[in-house]
C-alpha positions in Angstrom: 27.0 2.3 -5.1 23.7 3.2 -2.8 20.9 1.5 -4.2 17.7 3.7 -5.1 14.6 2.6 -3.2 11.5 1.9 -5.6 9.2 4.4 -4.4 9.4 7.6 -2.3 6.5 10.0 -1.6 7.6 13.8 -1.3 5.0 15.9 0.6 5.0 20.2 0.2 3.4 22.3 2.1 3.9 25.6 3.3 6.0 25.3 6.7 3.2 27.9 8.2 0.5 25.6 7.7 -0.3 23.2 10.6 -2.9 21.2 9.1 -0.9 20.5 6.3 1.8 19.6 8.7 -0.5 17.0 10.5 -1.8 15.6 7.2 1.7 14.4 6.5 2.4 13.4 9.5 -0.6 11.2 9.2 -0.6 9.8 5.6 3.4 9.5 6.7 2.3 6.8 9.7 0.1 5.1 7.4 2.7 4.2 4.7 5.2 3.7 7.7 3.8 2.6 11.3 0.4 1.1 10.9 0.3 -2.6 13.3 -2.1 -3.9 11.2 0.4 -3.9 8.2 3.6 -4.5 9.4 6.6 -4.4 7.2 4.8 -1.4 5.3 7.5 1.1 5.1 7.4 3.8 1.7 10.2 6.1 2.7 8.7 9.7 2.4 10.4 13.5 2.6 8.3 16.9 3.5 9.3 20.5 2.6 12.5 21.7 3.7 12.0 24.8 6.4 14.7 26.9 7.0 12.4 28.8 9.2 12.5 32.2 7.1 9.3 31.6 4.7 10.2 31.2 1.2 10.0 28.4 -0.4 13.1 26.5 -1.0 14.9 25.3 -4.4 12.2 22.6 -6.5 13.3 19.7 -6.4 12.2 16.3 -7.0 14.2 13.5 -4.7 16.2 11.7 -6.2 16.8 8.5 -4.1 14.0 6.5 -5.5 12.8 5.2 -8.8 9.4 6.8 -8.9 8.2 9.7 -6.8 5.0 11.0 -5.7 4.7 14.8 -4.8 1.9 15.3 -3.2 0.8 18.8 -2.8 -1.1 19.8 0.2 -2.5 23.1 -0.4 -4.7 25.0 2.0 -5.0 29.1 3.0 -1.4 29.6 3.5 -0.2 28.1 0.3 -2.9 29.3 -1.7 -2.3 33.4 0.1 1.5 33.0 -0.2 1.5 31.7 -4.0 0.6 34.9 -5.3 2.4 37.4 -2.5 6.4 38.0 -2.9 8.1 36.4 -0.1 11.1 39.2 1.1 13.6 37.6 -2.0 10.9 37.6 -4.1 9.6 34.6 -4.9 6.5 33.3 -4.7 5.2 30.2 -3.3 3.2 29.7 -6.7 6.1 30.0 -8.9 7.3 26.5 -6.6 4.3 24.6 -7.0 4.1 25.1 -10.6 8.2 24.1 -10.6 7.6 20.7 -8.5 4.9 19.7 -11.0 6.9 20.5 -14.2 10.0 18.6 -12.6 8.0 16.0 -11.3 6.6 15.4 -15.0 10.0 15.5 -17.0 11.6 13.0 -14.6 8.4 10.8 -15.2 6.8 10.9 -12.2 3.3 11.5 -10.5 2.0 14.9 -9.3 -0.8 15.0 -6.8 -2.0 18.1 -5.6 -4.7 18.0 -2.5 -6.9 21.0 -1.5 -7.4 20.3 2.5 -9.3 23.6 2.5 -12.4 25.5 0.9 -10.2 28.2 0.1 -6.5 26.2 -0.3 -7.4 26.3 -4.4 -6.8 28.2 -6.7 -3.3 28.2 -6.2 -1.6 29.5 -9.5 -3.9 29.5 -12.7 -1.0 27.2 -14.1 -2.1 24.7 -12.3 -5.6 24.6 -13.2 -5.7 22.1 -15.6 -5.2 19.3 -12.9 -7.7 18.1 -10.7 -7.1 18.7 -7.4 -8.4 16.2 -4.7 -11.1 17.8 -2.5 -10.2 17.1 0.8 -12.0 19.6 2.2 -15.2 18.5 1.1 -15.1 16.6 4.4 -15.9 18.3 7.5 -14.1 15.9 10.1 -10.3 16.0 10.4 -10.0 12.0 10.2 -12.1 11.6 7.2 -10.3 14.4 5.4 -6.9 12.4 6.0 -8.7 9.1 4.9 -9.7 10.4 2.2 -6.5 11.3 0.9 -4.8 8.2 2.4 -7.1 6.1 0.3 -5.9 8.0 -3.1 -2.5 8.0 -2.1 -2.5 4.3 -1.5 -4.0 3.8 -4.9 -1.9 5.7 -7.0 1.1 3.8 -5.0 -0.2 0.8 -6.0 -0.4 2.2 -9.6 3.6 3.7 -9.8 4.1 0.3 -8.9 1.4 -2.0 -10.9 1.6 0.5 -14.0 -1.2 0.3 -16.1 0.2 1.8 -19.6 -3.2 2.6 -20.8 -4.5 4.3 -17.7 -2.5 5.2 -14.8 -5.7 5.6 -13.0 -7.2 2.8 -13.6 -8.4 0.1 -10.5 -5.3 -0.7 -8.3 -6.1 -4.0 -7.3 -8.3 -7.0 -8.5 -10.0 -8.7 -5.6 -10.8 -12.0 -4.9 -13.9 -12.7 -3.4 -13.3 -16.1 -0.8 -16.0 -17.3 1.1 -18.2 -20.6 2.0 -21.8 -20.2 -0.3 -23.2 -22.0 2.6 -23.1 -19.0 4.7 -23.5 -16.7 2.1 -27.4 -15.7 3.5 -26.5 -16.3 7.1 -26.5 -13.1 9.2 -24.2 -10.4 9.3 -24.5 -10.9 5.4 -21.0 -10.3 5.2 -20.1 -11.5 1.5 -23.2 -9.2 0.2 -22.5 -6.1 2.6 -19.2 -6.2 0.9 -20.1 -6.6 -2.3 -22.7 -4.2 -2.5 -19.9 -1.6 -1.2 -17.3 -2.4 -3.8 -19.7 -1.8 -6.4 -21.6 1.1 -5.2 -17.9 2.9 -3.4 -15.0 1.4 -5.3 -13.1 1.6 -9.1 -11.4 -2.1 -7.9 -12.2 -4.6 -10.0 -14.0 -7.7 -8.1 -13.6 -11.2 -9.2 -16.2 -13.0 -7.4 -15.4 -16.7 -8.4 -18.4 -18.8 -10.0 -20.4 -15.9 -10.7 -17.4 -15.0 -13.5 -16.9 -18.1 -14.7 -18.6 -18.8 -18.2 -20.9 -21.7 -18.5 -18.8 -24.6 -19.8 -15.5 -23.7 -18.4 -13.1 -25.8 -15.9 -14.2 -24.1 -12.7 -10.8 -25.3 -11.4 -8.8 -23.8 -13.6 -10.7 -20.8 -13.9 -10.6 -20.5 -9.9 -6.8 -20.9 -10.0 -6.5 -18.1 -13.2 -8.0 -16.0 -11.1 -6.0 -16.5 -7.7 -3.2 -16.1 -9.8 -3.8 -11.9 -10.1 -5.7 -10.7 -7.6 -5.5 -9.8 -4.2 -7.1 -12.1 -1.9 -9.8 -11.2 0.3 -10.5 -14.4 2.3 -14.3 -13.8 4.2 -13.6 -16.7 7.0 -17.2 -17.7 8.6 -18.1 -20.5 10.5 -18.1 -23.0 7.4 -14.9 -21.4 5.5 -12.8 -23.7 6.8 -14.2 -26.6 6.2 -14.8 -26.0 2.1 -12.4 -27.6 0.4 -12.6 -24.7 -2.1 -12.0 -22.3 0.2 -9.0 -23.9 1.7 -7.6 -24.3 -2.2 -8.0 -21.0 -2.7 -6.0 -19.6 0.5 -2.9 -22.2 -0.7 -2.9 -21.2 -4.2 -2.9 -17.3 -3.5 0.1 -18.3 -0.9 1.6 -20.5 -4.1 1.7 -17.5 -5.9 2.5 -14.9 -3.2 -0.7 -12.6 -3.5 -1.8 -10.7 -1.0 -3.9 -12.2 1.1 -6.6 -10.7 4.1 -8.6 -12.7 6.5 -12.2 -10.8 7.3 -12.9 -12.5 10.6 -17.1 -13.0 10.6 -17.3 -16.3 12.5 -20.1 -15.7 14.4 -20.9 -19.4 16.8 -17.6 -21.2 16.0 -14.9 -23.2 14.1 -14.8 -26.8 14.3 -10.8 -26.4 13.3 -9.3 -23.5 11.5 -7.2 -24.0 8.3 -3.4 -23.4 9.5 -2.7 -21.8 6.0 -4.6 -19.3 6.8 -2.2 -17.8 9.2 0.7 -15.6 8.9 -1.3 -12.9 7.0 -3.5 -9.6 8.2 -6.9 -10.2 10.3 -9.6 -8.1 10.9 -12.4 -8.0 12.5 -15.7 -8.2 10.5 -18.1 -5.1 12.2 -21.0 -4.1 10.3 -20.7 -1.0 8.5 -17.3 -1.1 8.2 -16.4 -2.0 4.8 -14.8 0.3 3.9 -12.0 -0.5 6.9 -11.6 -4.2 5.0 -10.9 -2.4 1.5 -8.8 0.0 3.0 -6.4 -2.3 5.2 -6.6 -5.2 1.8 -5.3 -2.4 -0.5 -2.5 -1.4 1.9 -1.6 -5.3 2.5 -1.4 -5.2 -1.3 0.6 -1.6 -1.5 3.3 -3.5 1.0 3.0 -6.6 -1.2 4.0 -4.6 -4.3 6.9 -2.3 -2.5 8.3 -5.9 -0.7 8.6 -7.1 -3.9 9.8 -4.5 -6.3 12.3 -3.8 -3.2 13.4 -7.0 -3.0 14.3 -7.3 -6.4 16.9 -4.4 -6.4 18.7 -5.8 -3.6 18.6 -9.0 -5.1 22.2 -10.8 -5.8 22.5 -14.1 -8.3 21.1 -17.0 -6.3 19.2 -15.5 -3.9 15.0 -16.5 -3.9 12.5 -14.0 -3.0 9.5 -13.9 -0.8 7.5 -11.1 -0.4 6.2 -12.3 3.1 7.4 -13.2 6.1 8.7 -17.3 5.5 6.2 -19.7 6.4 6.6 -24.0 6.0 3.8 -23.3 3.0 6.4 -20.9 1.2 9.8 -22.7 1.8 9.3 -26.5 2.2 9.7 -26.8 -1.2 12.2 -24.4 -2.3 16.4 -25.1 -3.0 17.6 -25.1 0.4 20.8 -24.1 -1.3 19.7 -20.7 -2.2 19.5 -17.5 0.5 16.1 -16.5 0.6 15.4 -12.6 1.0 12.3 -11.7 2.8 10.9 -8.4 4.1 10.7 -6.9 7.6 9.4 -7.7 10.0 12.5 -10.6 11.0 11.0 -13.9 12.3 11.2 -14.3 16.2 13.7 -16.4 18.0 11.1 -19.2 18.5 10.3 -19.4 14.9 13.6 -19.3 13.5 13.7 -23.1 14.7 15.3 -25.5 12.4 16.8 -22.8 10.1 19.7 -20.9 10.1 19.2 -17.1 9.7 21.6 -14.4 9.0 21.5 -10.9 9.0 23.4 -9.3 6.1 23.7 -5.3 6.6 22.7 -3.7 3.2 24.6 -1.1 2.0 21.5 1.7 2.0 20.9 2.7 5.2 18.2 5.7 6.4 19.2 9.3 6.5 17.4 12.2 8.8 17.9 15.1 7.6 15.4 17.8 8.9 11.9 16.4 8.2 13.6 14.2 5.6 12.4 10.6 6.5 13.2 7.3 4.5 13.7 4.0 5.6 16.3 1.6 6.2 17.2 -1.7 4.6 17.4 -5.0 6.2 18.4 -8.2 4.3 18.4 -12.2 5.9 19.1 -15.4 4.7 17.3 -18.0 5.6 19.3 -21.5 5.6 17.8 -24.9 7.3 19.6 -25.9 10.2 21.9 -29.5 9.7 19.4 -32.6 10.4 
């Protein structure tokens, strides 16, 4: 029996519209081909086009668990949904369809407006907010912007929170060395300020949330334990011995984790722990960037795992990122252990056995119909 993927995010359109066309395409490479994140891969579908105009039978895909129809509505879509195509039909009538089936089946309906006059598109429909994409006058940002809500509400299909599907996709952990915290670029505090002024995330920001009287160790490692890790690495990160904890114990309990780089002079030694996960490059007035590439870390952390655990068979151990000696020195080296892609290199497959089992799901192309495939390995440690 083909196993269902977890999540699959169906874009429409009207096959006339260009700009919607390139939106997909773009949010499309972001949940699918972005170097920073690799291993990120959300299969997605677009709008069947048979070339004739009308819009084609609704339908909700069916190969994954939860979908996400994302409406990208613009002039074409919004001039065609109330004009008769040659059978017809009207291109409203199919928008309104997608979000009623999308609805029943439990799902998530998220309709964009890329331009000033892409809404309204059927006065059935105007009881959802639509995302104003168009608000933004540059091509890029208008993509961003609608990259950054897709990403959330990912996260959220995947993290469900029952009282409030909206509610902040990820908690962040604030790491960083106090002794550089009012050192120039001001990197802890630039961030800061933009999480609370920009962002719905929650921020744990570690001693300033713990209550007088309270274990600060414990209270360090509840909070580790559920967040995302954003790890700020200046030039005295490394050698804090809180820092350092709090890199091991996010890895102990597979969290996402990203490194800001802001070392600005130099690092007397680096913590080797604090490898094998996303970098980027601290630049000031970039924020934003970090957020966006943490949340997307933590989108393929969530997707990893809730993949994973479909595919799982009895015995087999889970990681949700690529094997590391932190993650498997002290695991049953009896057990397979499943990880996500991408596969470890030749070099570091050294002292372990790894086999490649081919999964029974494998990717289909059909038209613009995009998902993606399955890989499975089993990591086993070499004879001593």
């Amino acid at each position: 029996m083909t196993t269902k993927f977890p999540l699959l995010v169906q874009f429409e359109f009207h096959p006339a519209s260009k700009e919607a066309a390139a939106a997909a395409e773009y949010l499309h490479e972001v949940l699918n081909a972005d170097p920073a994140v690799p291993g990120l891969q959300i299969p997605t579908i677009c709008t069947p086009d048979d070339g004739a105009g009308e819009p084609p039978e609704p339908k909700v895909a069916g190969e994954a668990h939860r979908v996400l129809v994302v409406l990208l509505a613009d002039d074409h879509l919004a001039a065609a949904a109330r004009r008769k195509t040659k059978s017809g039909r009207l291109w409203g009538d199919y928008a309104v369809q997608l979000r009623n089936l999308a609805e029943a089946g439990g799902h998530r309906f998220m309709p964009v407006q890329l331009t000033e006059h892409g809404y309204p598109v059927d006065s059935r429909l105007d009881s959802i907010s639509f995302l104003r994409a168009w608000a933004f006058d540059a091509e890029e940002e208008r993509h961003k912007c609608i990259a950054r809500r897709l990403v959330h509400l990912l996260i959220r299909r995947l993290r469900p929170h029952h009282e409030n599907e909206d509610a902040a996709a990820a908690t962040i952990f604030l790491s960083h060395a106090k002794a550089d915290m009012d050192k120039e670029p001001g990197v802890v505090k630039a961030l800061l300020q933009h999480l609370t002024a920009e962002h719905p995330e929650n921020t744990w920001f570690d001693s300033g949330d713990i209550a007088s009287g309270s274990r600060f160790g414990k209270e360090i490692e509840k909070g580790v334990k559920d967040t995302a890790l954003l790890a700020v690495v200046t030039d005295a990160y490394s050698s804090r011995e809180w820092c350092r904890r709090e890199v091991l114990l996010a890895k102990q309990n597979q969290r996402p984790v990203l490194i800001v780089d802001a070392v600005q002079v130099q690092e007397t030694r680096r913590f080797p722990y604090s490898g094998n996960t996303p970098v980027i490059r601290w630049k000031s007035g970039r924020a934003q960037d970090v957020v966006d590439l943490l949340l997307r870390e933590s989108l393929r952390h969530a997707y990893a795992e809730e993949n994973l655990k479909l595919r799982q068979r009895e015995g087999d151990d889970l990681l949700f990122a690529g094997p590391e000696l932190l993650t498997i020195v002290h695991r049953d080296k009896s057990k397979p252990v499943l990880y996500p892609d991408p596969p470890l290199a030749q070099r570091l497959r050294s002292g372990t056995r790894l086999h490649r089992r081919r999964g029974a799901l494998q990717g289909t192309h059909n038209g613009r119909r995009r998902v993606a495939a399955r890989r499975r390995f089993c990591l086993r440690r070499l004879p001593d």
